[in-house]
N, C-alpha and C positions, 0 to 999 in steps of 0.2 A: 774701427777694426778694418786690417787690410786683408784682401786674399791673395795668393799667387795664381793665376790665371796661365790657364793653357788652354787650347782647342784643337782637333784633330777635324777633319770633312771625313765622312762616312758614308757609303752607297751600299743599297743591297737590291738587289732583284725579285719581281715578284712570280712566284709559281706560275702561276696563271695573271697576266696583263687586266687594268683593273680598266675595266670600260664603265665610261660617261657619256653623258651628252656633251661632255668639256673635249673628250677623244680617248685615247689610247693613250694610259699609263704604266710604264714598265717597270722603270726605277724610283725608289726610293732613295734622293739625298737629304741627310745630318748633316749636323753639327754637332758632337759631342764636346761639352765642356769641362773642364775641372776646376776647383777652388779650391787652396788648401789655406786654411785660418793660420792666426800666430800660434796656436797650440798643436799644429799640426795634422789638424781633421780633415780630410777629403768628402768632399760630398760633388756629386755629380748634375748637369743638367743636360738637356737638348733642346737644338734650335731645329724644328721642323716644319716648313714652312711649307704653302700651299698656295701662291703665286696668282694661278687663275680663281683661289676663292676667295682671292681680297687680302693678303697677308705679303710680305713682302717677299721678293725672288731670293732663291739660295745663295746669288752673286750676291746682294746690297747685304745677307746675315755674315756672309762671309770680309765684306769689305770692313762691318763693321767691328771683329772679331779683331782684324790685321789692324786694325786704326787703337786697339787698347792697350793699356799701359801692362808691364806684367805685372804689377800689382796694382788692384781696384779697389775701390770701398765700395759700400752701401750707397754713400751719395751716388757714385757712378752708376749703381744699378737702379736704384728709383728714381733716376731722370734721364732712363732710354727713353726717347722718342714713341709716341704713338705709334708712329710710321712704321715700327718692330715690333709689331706684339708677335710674334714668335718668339724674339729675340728676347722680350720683355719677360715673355711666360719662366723660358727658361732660365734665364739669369734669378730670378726672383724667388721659385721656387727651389733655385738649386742650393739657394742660405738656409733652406729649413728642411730637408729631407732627410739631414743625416748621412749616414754613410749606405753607401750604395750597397746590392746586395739583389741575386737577380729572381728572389723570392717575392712574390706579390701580394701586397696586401689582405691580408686576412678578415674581409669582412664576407658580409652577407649581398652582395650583390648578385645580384642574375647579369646575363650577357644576351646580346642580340646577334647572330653570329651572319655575316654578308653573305650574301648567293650570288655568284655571278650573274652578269646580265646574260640574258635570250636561255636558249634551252639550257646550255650547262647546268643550268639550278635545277633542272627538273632530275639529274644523277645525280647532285650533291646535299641536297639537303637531311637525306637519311640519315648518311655517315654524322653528319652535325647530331642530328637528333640522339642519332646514339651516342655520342659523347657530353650529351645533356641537355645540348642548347634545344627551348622551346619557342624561342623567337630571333624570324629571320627580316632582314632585309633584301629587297630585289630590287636591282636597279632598271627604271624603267626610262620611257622618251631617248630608244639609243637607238630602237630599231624599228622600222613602219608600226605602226598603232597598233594597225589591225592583227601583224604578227603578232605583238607581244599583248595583246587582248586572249590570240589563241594561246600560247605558253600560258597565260595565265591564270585561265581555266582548269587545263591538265596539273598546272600548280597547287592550286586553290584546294582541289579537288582529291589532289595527290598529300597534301598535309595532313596529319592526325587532327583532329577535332580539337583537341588542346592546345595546339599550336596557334602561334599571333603570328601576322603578317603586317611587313613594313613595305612600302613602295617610296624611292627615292626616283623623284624628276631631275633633282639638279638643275632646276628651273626652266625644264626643259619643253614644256608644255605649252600650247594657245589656252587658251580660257575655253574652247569652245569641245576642246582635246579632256581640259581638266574636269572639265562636266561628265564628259561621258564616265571618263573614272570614276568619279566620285560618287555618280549614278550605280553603276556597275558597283563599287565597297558599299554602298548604303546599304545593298539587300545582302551581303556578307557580315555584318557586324555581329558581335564582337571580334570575330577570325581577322578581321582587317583593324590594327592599332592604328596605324594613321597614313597618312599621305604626308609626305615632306618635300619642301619644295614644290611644288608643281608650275609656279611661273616666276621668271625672272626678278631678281631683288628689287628692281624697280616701279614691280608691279602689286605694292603694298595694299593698298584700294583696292585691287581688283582679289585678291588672295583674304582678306578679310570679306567680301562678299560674298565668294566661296564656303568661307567657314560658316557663315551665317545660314546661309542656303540649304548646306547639308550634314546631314548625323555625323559622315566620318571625319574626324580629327583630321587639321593641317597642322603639320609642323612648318617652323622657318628654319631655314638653317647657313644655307647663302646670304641672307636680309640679316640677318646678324653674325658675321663675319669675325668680327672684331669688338671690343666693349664698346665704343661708342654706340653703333649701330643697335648692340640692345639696347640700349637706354632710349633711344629715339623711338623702337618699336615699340618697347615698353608705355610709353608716353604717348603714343599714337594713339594706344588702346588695344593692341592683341593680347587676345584672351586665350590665343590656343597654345599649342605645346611651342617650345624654345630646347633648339636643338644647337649645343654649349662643345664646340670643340675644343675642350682647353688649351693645347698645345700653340693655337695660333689667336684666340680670345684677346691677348694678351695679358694685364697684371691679374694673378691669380687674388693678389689682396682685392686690390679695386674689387672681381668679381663675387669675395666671397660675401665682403662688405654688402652691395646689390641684392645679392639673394637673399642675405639674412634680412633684408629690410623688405623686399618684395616677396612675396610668398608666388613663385610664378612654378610654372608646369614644366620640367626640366630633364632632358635627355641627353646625359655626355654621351661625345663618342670620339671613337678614336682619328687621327690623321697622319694611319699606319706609320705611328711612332717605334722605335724601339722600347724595352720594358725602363729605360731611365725615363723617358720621357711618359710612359703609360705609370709608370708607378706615381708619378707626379699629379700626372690628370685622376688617374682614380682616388687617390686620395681627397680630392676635391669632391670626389664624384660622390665618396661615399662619404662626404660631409655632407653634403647640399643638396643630393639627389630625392628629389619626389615623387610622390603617386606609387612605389611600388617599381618606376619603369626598367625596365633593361638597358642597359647602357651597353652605346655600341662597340665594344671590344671584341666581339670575335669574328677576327682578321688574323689568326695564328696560320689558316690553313691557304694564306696567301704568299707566305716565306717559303722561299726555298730550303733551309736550312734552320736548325736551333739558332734561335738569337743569339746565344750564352757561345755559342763559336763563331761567330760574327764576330761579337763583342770582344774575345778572350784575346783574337787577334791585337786589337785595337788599342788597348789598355797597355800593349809591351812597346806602342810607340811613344806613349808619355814620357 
C-alpha cells in the first residue's frame, strides 16, 4: 500500500517561556504530516522533536521530509533510521490513528498538569486545581538551591493535602544537591510522587544509589530519551519509575511490544506536542499506562491561543 505524502513546518509560541536547567524555551517547532491511502483516507502525524533531550534537531526532521518520495510505503516507514525517533514516532503512528479530529481520547486518564519554575507556581497552581488537576509538576535545579528550597516550602505547604507533587531536575543536580532533596521529600511522602531526573543521563550508578538510599521515588526521563536507552536501563536493573515521552521514544510498535513484555513503572508525558501528536501518545498512554499515574499532559495553559486555530490555519495550506 502507497500513501501520498505531504508535510507543512508548524511554530507556535509559549504563554509563558518554559524554563530548564537546558535555558529558555519560547517556541514550539512541528512538523505536521499527512497520508492519504488508495482509498482516499487521510490520517495525520507529527514530528516533534526535542534536540537538547537526545532526539534529533527540527533541521535533520525537516531535511528528511524534503528527501521523500510523494508517495511512500510502509517499507519506507518501518526502516526510518533510529537516528529519527521523532520522525519514527510519527510516521508510524500516523498508519493507525484514523482520521484526525481534534476531540481526545475518551478514556479514564488523570493529568499532571506543569507549574512554572520559581515563584510563578506559587499563583498558578490554584487556577489548575480548579479545573481538576490534582497533580503537578515543578520544575527544579533552574535557580540557586537555596531559593527554590524556600519557594518550596510556601509551595508544599500552599497545596491541598490531596494534592501530589512532581519535581523535575532535568538532570540538573550534584549528588550532593540530590540528597538534600530527597532528604527534604522523605519527611513529605506521599505529597511528594517522585523526583525525576535529578542528575545527568550519564550518571546511572549514581541515581540508582539514590533510589536505594531513600523512600522517595526517582523517575528517569533524560537516561531514556529514546527506545534504545530504555532497554539498556531496563537491563541495568532500574527499578524505579520510567518517564515515556512518546513523541520522540521513537517506534511506538517497538515500545508497545516492550511494555507488554516488561511490566515496568510508566509515566507518559507530553513534548508540548500539538493535539495530533498528543492524541497519538495518549493513546499509547492509555494502553500501557501503570500504577494509577497521572500522565504528563497538562501543558494546555502554556499556549497562547486554542490549538484547533493554530491548526485550522494550517490544514488550508495542504
Amino acid at each position: 500500500m502507497g500513501y501520498q505524502f505531504s508535510f507543512r513546518y508548524f511554530s507556535h509560541k509559549f504563554t509563558n517561556p518554559i524554563i530548564t536547567n537546558y535555558g529558555v524555551w519560547e517556541i514550539r517547532e512541528s512538523i505536521i504530516i499527512r497520508l492519504i491511502d488508495e482509498n482516499n483516507n487521510i490520517t495525520w502525524g507529527e514530528i516533534s522533536p526535542i534536540s537538547w533531550f537526545g532526539s534529533e534537531t527540527i533541521e535533520q526532521a525537516l531535511d528528511f521530509c524534503y528527501q521523500l518520495p510523494q508517495i511512500i510505503t510502509k517499507e519506507i516507514i518501518f526502516t526510518i533510521s533510529d537516528k529519527l525517533p521523532a520522525c519514527q514516532f510519527a510516521f508510524e503512528s500516523s498508519t493507525h490513528l484514523g482520521s484526525y479530529d481534534f476531540q481526545l481520547l475518551g478514556t479514564n486518564l488523570t493529568y499532571s498538569a506543569l507549574l512554572s519554575a520559581g515563584k510563578l507556581a506559587l499563583n498558578q497552581w490554584h487556577d489548575l486545581w480548579e479545573k481538576g488537576y490534582k497533580t503537578f509538576k515543578w520544575k527544579i535545579a533552574v535557580d540557586d538551591i537555596n531559593q527554590e528550597l524556600e519557594i518550596f516550602d510556601l509551595l508544599i505547604s500552599s497545596l491541598p493535602t490531596s494534592a501530589k507533587l512532581r519535581l523535575d531536575a532535568n538532570g540538573g543536580l550534584t549528588y550532593q544537591q540530590a540528597e538534600l532533596w530527597l532528604k527534604k521529600c522523605d519527611k513529605l511522602l506521599p505529597k511528594i510522587e517522585f523526583i525525576e531526573q535529578p542528575l545527568q543521563k550519564d550518571k546511572f550508578t549514581e541515581m540508582q544509589e539514590l533510589s536505594n538510599s531513600y523512600s522517595t521515588p526517582i523517575a528517569l526521563d533524560e537516561s531514556i530519551a529514546n527506545f534504545q536507552q530504555l532497554e539498556f536501563c531496563f537491563h541495568q536493573g532500574w527499578g524505579g519509575i520510567f518517564v515515556i515521552k512518546s513523541a520522540i521514544i521513537g517506534s511506538p510498535f517497538r515500545l508497545k511490544e516492550f511494555c507488554k513484555k516488561h511490566q515496568i513503572d510508566i509515566v507518559f508525558s507530553s513534548v508540548f506536542e500539538t493535539e495530533i501528536g498528543r492524541k497519538a501518545a495518549l493513546k499509547l498512554a492509555a494502553e500501557l499506562s501503570t500504577n494509577n499515574r497521572a500522565v504528563g499532559f497538562g501543558i494546555n495553559h502554556f499556549f497562547e491561543q486554542q490549538e484547533a486555530n493554530w491548526l485550522e490555519s494550517l490544514w488550508k495550506t495542504f
